[in-house]
ChimeraX commands (.cxc) that place a marker at each C-alpha (Angstrom):
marker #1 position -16.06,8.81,33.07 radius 0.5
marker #1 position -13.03,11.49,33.11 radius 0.5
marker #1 position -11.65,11.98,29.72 radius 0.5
marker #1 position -9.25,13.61,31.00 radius 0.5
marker #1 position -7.18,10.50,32.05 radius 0.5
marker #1 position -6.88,8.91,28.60 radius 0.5
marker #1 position -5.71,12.25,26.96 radius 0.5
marker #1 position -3.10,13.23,29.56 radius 0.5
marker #1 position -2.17,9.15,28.83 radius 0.5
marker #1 position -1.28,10.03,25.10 radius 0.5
marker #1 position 0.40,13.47,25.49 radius 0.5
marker #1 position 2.62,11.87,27.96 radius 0.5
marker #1 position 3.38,9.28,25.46 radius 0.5
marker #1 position 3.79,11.79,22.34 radius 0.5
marker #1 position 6.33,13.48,25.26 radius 0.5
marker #1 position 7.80,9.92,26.41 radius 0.5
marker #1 position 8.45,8.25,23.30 radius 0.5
marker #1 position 11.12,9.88,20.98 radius 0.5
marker #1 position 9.70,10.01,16.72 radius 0.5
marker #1 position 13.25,7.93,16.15 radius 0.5
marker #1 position 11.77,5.49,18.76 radius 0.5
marker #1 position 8.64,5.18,17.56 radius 0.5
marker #1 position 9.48,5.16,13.70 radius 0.5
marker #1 position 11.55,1.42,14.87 radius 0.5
marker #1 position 7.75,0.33,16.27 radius 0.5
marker #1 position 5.50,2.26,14.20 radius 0.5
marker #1 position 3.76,0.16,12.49 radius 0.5
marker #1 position 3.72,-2.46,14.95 radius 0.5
marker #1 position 0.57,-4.67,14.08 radius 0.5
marker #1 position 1.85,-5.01,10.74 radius 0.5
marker #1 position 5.47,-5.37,11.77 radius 0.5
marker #1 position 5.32,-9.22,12.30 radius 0.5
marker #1 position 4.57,-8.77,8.31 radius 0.5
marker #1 position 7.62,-8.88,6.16 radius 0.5
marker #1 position 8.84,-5.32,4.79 radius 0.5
marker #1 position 7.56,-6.54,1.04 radius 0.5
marker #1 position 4.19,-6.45,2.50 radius 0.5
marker #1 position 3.64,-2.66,2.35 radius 0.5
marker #1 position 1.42,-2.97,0.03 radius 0.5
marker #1 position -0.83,-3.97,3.71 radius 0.5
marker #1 position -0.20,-1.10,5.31 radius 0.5
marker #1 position -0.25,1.59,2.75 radius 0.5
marker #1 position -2.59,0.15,0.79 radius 0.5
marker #1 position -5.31,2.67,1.49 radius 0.5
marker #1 position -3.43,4.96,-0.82 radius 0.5
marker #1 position -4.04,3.16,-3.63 radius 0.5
marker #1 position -6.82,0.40,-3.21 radius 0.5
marker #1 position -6.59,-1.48,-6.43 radius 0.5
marker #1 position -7.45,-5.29,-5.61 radius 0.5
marker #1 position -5.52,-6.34,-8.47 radius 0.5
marker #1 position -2.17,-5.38,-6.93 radius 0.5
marker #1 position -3.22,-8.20,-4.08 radius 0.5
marker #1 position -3.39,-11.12,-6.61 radius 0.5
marker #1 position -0.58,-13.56,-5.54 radius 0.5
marker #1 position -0.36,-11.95,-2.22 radius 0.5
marker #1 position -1.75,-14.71,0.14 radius 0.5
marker #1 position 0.47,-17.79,-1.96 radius 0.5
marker #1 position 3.52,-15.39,-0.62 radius 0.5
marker #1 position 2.64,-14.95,2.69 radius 0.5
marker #1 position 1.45,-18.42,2.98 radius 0.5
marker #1 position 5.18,-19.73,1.64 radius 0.5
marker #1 position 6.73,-17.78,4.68 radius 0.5
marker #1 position 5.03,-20.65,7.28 radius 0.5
marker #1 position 4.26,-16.81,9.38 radius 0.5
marker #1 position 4.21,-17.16,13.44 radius 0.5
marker #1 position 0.19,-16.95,13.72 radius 0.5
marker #1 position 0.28,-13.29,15.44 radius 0.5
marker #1 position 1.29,-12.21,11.66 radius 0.5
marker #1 position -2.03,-13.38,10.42 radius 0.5
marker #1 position -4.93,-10.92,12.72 radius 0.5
marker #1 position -4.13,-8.36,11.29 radius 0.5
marker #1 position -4.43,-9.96,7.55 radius 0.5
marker #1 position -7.95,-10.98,8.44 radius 0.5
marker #1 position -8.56,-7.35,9.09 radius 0.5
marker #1 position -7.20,-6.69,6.10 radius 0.5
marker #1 position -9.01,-8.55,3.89 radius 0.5
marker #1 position -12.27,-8.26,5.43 radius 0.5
marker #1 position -12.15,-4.36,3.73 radius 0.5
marker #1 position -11.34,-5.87,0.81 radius 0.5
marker #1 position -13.85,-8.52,0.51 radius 0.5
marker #1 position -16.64,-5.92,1.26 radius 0.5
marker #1 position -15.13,-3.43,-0.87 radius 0.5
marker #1 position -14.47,-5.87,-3.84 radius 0.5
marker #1 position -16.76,-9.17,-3.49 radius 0.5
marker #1 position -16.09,-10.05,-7.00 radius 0.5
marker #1 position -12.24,-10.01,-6.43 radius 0.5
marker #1 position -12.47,-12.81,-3.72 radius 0.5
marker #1 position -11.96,-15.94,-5.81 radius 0.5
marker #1 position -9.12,-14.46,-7.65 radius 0.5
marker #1 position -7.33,-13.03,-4.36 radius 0.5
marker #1 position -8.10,-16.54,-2.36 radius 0.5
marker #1 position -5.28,-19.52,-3.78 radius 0.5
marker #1 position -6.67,-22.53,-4.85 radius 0.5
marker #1 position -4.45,-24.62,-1.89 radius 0.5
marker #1 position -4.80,-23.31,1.36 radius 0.5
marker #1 position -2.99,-24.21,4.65 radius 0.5
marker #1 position -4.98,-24.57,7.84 radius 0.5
marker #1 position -3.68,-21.07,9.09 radius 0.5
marker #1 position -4.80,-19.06,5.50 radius 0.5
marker #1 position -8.13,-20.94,5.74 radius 0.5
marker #1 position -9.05,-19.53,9.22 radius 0.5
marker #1 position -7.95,-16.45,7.72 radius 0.5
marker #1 position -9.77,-16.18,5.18 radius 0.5
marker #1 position -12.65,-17.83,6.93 radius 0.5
marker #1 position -12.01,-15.04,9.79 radius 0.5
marker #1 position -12.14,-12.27,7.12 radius 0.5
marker #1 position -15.33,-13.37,5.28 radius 0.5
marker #1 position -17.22,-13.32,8.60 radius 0.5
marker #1 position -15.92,-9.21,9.48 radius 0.5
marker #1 position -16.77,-8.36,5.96 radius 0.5
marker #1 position -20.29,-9.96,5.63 radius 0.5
marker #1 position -19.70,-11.88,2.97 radius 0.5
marker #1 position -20.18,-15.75,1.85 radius 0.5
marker #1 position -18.14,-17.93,0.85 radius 0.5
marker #1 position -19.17,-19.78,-2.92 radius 0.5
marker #1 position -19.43,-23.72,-2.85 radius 0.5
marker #1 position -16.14,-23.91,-4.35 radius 0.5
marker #1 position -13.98,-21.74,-1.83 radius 0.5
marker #1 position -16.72,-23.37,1.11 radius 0.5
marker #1 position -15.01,-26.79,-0.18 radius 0.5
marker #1 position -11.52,-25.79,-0.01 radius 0.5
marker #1 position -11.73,-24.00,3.53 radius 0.5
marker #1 position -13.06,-27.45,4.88 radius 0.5
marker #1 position -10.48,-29.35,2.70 radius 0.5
marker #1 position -7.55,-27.17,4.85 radius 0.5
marker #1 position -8.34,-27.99,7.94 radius 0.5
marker #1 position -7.76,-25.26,10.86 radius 0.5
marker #1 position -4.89,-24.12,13.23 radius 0.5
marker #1 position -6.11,-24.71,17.12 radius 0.5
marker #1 position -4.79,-21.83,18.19 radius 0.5
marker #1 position -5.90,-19.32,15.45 radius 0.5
marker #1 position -9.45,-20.79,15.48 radius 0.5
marker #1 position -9.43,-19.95,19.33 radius 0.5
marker #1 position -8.18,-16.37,18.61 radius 0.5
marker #1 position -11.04,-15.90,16.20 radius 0.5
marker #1 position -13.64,-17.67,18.00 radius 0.5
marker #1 position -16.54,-15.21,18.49 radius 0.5
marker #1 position -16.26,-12.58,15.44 radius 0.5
marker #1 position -19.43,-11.03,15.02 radius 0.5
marker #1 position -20.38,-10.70,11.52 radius 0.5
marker #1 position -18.98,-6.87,10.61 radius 0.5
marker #1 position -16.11,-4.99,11.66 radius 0.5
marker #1 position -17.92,-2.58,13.07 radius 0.5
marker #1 position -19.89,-4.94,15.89 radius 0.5
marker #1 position -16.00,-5.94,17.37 radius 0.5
marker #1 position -15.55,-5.46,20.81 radius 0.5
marker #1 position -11.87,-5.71,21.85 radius 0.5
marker #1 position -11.08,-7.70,24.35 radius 0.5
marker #1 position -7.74,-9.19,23.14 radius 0.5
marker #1 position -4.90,-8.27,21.22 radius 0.5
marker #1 position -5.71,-10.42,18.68 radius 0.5
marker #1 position -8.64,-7.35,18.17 radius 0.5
marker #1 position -6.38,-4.82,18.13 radius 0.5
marker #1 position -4.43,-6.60,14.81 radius 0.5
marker #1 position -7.48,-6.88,13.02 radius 0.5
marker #1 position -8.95,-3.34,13.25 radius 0.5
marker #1 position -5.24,-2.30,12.39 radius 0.5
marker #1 position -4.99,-4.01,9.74 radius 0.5
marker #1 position -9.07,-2.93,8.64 radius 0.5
marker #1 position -7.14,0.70,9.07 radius 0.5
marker #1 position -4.42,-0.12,6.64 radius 0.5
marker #1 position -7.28,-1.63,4.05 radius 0.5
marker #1 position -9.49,1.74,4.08 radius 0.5
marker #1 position -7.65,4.38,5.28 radius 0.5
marker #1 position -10.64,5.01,7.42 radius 0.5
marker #1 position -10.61,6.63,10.98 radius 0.5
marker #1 position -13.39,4.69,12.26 radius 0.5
marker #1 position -11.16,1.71,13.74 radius 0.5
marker #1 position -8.86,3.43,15.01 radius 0.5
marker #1 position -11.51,5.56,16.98 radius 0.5
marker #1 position -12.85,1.80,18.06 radius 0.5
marker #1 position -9.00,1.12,19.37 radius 0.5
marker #1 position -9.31,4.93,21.00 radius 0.5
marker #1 position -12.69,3.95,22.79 radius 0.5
marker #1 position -11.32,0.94,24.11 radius 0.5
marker #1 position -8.58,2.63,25.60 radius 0.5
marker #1 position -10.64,5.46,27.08 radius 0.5
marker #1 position -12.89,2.27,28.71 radius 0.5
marker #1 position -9.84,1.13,30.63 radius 0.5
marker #1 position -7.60,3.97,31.19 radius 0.5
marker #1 position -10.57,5.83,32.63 radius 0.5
marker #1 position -10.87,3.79,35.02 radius 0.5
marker #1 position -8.61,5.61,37.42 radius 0.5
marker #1 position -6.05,7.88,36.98 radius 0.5
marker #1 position -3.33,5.40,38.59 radius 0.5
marker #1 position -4.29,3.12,36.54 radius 0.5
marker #1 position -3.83,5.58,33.49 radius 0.5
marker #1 position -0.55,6.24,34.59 radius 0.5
marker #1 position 0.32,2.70,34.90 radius 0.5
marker #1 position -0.60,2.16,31.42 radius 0.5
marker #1 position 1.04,4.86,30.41 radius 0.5
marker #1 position 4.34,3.03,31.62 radius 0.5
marker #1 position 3.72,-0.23,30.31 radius 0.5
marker #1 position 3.13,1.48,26.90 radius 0.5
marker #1 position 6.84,3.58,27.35 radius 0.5
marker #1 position 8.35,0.35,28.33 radius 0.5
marker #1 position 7.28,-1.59,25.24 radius 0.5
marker #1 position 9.08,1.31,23.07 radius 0.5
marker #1 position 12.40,0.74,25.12 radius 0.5
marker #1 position 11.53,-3.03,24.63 radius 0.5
marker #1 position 11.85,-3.13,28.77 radius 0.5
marker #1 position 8.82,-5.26,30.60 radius 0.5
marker #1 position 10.39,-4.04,33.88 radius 0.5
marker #1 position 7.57,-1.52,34.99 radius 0.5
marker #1 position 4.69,-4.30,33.72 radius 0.5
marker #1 position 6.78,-6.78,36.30 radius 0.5
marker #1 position 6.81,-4.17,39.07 radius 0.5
marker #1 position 2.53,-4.32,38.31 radius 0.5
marker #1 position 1.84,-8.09,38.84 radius 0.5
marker #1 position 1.27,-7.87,42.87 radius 0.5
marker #1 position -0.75,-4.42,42.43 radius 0.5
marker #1 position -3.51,-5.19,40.05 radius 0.5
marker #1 position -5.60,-8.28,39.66 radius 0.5
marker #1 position -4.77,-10.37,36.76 radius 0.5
marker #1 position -7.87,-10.18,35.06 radius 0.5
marker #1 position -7.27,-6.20,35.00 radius 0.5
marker #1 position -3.61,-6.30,34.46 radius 0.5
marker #1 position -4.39,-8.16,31.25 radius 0.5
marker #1 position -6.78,-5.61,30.25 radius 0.5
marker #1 position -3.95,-2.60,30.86 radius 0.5
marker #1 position -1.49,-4.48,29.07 radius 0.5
marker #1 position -3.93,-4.30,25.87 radius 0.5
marker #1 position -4.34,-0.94,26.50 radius 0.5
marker #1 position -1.24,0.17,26.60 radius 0.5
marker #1 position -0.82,-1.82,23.61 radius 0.5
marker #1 position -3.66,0.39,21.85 radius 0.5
marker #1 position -1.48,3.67,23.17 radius 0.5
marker #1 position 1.63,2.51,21.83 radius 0.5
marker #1 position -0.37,1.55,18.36 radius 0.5
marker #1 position -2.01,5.42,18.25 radius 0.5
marker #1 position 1.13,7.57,19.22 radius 0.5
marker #1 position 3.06,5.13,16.75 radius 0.5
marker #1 position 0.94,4.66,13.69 radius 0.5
marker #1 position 0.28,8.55,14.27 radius 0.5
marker #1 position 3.44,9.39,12.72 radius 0.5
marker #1 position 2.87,7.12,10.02 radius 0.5
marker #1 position -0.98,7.67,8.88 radius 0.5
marker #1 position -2.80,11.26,8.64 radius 0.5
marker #1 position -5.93,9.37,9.38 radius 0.5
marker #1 position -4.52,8.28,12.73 radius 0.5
marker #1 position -3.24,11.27,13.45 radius 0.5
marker #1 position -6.25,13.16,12.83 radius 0.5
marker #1 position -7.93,10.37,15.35 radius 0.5
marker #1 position -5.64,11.48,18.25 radius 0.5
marker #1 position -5.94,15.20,17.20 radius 0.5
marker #1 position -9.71,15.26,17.50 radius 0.5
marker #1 position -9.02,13.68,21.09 radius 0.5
marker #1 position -7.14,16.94,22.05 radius 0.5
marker #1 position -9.41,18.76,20.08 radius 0.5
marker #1 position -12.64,17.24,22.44 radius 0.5
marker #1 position -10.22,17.80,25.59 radius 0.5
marker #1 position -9.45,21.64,25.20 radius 0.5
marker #1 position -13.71,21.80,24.54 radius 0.5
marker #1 position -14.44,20.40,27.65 radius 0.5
marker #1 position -12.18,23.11,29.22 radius 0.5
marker #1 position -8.64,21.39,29.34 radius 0.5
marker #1 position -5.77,23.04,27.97 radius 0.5
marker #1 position -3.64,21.34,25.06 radius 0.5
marker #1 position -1.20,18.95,26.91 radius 0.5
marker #1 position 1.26,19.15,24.11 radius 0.5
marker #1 position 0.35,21.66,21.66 radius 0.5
marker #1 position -0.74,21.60,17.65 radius 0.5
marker #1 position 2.65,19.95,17.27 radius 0.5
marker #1 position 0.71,16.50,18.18 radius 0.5
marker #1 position -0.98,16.14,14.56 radius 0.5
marker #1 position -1.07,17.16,11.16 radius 0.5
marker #1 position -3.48,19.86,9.82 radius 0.5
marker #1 position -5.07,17.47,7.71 radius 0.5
marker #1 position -6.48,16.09,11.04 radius 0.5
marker #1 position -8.49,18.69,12.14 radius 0.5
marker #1 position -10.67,17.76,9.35 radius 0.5
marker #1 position -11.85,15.13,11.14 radius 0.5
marker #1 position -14.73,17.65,12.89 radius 0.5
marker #1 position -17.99,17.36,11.52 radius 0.5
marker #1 position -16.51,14.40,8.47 radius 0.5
marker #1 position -19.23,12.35,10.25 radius 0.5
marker #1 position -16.84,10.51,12.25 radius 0.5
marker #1 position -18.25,10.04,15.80 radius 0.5
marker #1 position -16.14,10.18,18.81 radius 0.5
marker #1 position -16.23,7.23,21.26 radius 0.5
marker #1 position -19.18,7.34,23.41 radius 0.5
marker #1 position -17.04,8.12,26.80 radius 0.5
marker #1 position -15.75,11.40,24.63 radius 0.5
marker #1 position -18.91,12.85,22.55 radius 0.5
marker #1 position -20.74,14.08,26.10 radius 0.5
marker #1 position -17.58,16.77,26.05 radius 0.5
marker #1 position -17.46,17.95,22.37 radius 0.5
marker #1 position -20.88,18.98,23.11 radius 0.5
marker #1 position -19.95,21.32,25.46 radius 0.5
marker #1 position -18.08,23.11,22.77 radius 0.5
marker #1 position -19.30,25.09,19.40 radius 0.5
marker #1 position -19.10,21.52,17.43 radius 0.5
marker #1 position -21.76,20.12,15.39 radius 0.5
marker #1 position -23.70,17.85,17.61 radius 0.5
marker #1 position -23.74,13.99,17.58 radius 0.5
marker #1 position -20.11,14.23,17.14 radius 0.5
marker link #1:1,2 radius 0.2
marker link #1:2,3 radius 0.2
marker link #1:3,4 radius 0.2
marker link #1:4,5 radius 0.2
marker link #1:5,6 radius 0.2
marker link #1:6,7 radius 0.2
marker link #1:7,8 radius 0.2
marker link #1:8,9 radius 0.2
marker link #1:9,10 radius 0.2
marker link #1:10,11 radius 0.2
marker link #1:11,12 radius 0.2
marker link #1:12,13 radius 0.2
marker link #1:13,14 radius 0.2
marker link #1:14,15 radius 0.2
marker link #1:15,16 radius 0.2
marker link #1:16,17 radius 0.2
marker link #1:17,18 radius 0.2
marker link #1:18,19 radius 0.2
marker link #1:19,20 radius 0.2
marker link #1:20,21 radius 0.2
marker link #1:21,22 radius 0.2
marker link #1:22,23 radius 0.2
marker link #1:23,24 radius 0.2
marker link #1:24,25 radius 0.2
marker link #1:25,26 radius 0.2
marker link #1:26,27 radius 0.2
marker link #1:27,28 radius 0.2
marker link #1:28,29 radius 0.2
marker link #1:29,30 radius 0.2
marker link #1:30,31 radius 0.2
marker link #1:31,32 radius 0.2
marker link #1:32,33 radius 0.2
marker link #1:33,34 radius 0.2
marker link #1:34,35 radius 0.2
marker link #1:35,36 radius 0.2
marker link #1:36,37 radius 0.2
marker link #1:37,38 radius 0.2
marker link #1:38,39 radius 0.2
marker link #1:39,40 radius 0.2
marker link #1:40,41 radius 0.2
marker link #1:41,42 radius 0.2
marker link #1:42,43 radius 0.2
marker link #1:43,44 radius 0.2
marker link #1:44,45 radius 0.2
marker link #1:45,46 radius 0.2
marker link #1:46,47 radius 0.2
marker link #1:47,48 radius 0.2
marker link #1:48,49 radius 0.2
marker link #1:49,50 radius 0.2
marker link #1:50,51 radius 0.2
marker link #1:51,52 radius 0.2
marker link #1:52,53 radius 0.2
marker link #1:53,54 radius 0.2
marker link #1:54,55 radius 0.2
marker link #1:55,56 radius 0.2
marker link #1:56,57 radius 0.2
marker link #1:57,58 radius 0.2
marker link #1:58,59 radius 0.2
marker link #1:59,60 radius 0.2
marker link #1:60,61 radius 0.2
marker link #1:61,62 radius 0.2
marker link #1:62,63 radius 0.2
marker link #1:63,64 radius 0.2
marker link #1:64,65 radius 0.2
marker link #1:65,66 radius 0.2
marker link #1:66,67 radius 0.2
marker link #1:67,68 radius 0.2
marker link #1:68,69 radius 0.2
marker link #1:69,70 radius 0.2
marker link #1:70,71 radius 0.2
marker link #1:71,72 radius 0.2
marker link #1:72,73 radius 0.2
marker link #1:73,74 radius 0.2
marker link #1:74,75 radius 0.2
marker link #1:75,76 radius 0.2
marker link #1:76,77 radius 0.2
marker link #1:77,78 radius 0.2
marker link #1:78,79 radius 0.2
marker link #1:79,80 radius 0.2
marker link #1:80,81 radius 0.2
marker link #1:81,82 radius 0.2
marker link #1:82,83 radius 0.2
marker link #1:83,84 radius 0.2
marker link #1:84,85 radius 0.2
marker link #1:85,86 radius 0.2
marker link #1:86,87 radius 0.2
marker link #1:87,88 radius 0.2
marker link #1:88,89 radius 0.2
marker link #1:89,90 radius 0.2
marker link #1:90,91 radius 0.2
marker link #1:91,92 radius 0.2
marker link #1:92,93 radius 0.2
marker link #1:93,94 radius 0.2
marker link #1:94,95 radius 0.2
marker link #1:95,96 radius 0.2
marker link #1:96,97 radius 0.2
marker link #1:97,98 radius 0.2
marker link #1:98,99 radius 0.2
marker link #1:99,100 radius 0.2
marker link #1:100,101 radius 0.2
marker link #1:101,102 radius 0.2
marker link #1:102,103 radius 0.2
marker link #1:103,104 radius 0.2
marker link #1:104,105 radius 0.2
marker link #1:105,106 radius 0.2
marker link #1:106,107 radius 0.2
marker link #1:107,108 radius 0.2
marker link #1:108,109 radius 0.2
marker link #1:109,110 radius 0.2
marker link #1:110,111 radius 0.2
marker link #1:111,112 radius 0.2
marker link #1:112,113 radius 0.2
marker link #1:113,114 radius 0.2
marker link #1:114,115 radius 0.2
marker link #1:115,116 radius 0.2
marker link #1:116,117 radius 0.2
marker link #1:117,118 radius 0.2
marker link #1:118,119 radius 0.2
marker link #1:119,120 radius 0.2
marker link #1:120,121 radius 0.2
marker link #1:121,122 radius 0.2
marker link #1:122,123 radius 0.2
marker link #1:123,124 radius 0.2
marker link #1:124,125 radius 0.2
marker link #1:125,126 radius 0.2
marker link #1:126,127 radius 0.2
marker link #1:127,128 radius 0.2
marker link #1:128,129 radius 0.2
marker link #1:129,130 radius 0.2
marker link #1:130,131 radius 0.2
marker link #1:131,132 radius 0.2
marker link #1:132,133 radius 0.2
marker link #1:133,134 radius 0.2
marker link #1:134,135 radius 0.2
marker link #1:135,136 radius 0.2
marker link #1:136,137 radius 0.2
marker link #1:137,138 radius 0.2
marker link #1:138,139 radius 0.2
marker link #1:139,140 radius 0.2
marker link #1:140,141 radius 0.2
marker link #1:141,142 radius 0.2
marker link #1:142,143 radius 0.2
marker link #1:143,144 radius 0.2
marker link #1:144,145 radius 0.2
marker link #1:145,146 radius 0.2
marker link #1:146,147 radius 0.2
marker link #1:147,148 radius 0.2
marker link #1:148,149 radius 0.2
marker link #1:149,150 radius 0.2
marker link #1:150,151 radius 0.2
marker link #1:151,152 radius 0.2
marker link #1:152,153 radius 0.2
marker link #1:153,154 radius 0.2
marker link #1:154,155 radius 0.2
marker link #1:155,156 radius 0.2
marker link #1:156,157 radius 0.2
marker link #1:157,158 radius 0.2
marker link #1:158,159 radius 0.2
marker link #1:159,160 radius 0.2
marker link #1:160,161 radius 0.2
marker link #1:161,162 radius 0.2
marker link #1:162,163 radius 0.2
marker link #1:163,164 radius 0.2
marker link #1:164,165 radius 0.2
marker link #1:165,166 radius 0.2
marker link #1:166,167 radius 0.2
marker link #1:167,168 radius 0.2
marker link #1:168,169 radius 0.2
marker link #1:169,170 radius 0.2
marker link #1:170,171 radius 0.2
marker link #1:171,172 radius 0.2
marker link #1:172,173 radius 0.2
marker link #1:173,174 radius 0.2
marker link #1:174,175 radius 0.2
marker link #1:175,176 radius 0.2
marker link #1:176,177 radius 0.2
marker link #1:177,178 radius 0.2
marker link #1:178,179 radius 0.2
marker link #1:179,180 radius 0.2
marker link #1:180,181 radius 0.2
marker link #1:181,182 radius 0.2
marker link #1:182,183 radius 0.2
marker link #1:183,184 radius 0.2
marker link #1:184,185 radius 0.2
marker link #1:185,186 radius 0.2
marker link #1:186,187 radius 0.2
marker link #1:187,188 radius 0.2
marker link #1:188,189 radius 0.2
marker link #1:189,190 radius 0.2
marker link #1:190,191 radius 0.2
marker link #1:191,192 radius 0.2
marker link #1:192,193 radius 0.2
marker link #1:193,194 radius 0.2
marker link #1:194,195 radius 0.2
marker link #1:195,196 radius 0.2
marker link #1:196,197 radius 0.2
marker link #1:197,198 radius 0.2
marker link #1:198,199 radius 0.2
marker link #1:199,200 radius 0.2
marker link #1:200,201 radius 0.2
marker link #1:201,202 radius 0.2
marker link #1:202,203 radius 0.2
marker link #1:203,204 radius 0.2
marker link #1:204,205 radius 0.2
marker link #1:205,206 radius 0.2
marker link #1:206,207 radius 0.2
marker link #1:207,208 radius 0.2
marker link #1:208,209 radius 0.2
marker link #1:209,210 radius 0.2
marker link #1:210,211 radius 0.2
marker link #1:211,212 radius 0.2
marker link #1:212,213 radius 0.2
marker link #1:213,214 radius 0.2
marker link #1:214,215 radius 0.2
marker link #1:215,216 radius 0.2
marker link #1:216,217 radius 0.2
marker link #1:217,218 radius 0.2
marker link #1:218,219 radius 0.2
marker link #1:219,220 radius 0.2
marker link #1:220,221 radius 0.2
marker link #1:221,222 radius 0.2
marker link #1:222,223 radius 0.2
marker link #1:223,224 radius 0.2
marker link #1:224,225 radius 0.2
marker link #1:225,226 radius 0.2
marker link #1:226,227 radius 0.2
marker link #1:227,228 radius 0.2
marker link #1:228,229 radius 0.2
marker link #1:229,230 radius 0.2
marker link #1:230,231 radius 0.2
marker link #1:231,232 radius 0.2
marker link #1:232,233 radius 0.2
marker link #1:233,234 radius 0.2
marker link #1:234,235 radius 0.2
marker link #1:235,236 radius 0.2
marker link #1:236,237 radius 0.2
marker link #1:237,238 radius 0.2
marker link #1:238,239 radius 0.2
marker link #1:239,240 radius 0.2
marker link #1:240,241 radius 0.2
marker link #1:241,242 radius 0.2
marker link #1:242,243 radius 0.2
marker link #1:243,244 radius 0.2
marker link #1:244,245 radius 0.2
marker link #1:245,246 radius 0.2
marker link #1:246,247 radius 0.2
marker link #1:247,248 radius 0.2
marker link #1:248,249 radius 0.2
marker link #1:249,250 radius 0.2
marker link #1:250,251 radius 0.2
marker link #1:251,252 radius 0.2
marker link #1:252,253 radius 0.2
marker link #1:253,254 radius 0.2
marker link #1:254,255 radius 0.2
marker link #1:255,256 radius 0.2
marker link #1:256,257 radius 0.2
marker link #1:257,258 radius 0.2
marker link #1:258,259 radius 0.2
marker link #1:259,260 radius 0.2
marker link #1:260,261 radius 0.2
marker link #1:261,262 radius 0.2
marker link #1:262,263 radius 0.2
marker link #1:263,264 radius 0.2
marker link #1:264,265 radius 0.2
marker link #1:265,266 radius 0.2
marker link #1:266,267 radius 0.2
marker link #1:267,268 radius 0.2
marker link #1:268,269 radius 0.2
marker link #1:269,270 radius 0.2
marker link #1:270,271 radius 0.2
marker link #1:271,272 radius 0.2
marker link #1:272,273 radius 0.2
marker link #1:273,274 radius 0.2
marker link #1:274,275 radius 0.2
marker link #1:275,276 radius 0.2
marker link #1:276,277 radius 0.2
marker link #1:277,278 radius 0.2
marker link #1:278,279 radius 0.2
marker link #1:279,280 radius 0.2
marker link #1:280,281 radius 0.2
marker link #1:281,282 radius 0.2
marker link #1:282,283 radius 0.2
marker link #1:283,284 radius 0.2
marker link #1:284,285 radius 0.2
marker link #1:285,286 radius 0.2
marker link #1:286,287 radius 0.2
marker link #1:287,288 radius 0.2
marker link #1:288,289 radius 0.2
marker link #1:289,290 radius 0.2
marker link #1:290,291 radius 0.2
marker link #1:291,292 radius 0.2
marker link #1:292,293 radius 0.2
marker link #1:293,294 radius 0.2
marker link #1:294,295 radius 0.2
marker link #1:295,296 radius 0.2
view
């Protein structure tokens, strides 16, 4: 596959979508959140579970639209694995259907069970028909998730904003690179959807419906979804920045030249080489070709 396709697909959007723009959208997975839930998506800075006890009774009060809950379940599924003993005290005693398929959704990603007790009161809420649907099918840790909705995308956003860790991100980058590579129309075409969703303007995906098949038009629709998330949450998160700087980085060793410049990340990101996080497979054939460590 050309990586070429899915890097000239960000630097375009770096280019196409103004830092004013994208600071309105940047933190889109989490923005169906209310702003007094930054503890979510900073929370990586300072990952004290205690500073999460009352948090689901709150979110719970605000009867959320169930897109705000993916990325919760995300969430949580760091903390559960990072902090098993924490999960009584962060769980309320009275759940609604929606927080127990959360929850439910969260203990799967994390690898954890559920005690008797919380068992009891997960069956005692009921579920939500369509959140059950969107988490129908999680395999049992984060890492095993293969995107194929945007329901996907929320969670490993919100895993990002639990650990602060590049790794999910990268998973959001691979998926990208799977589609975008495709062709380089069809980069281009996602690249468009992805600019239209900053300007809030679903003209160019209308202008799409007769030239792909659905199926595929669905699939570029999430990717330019997982764009928009990496060029936005760039500006917001060193760790995704240093995501899409090691994607230039593994571009200009394969012989391409630096679409946009250095101005595209932070320094911190260039730490990212040889931290022992892995490129997606359709990238780590070209850092190879460079002086990198290999595996990377």
């Amino acid at each position: 596959m050309k990586t070429f396709a899915v890097i000239r697909l960000l630097s375009l959007l770096l280019l196409a979508i103004p830092a004013a723009a994208s600071g309105a959208v940047a933190q889109q997975y989490s923005s169906t959140l209310n702003k007094a839930d930054d503890v979510i998506t900073f929370y990586y800075r300072d990952p004290r579970p205690e500073r999460l006890v009352g948090w689901f009774e709150a979110f719970g009060k605000r009867r959320q639209d169930w897109m705000a809950y993916p990325p919760v379940a995300g969430f949580f599924a760091i903390v559960f694995a990072a902090q098993p003993a924490w999960i009584e005290r962060l769980v309320p005693s009275q759940l609604d259907a929606r927080l127990a398929d959360t929850v439910a959704a969260a203990l799967r990603l994390s690898g954890q069970s559920a005690s008797t007790g919380l068992q009891a009161r997960l069956a005692q809420a009921g579920s939500d028909p369509t959140l059950a649907a969107q988490f129908a099918g999680l395999p049992n840790r984060l890492t095993s998730l293969r995107i194929a909705s945007g329901t996907h995308l929320d969670i490993l956003w919100g895993a990002s904003f639990a650990s602060g860790d590049g790794r999910y991100a990268l998973m959001i980058a691979d998926f990208l690179a799977r589609v975008a590579n495709r062709s380089e129309p069809i980069a281009l075409d996602i690249t468009r959807i992805a600019a239209g969703m900053a300007r809030q303007d679903h003209g160019e995906l209308a202008k799409l419906k007769d030239k792909y098949e659905r199926g595929l038009l669905i699939e570029m629709v999430y990717a330019a979804t997982a764009a928009w998330g990496l060029t936005s949450n760039a500006r917001q998160h060193a760790f995704v920045d240093a995501v899409v700087v090691q994607y230039f980085a593994a571009f200009r060793d394969a012989g391409g030249q630096d679409p946009v410049g250095d101005e595209g990340g932070v320094a911190a990101g260039r730490g990212l080489v040889g931290s022992g996080v892995r490129l997606p497979r359709s990238f780590r054939r070209t850092r190879n070709r460079g002086n990198g460590p290999a595996g990377l």
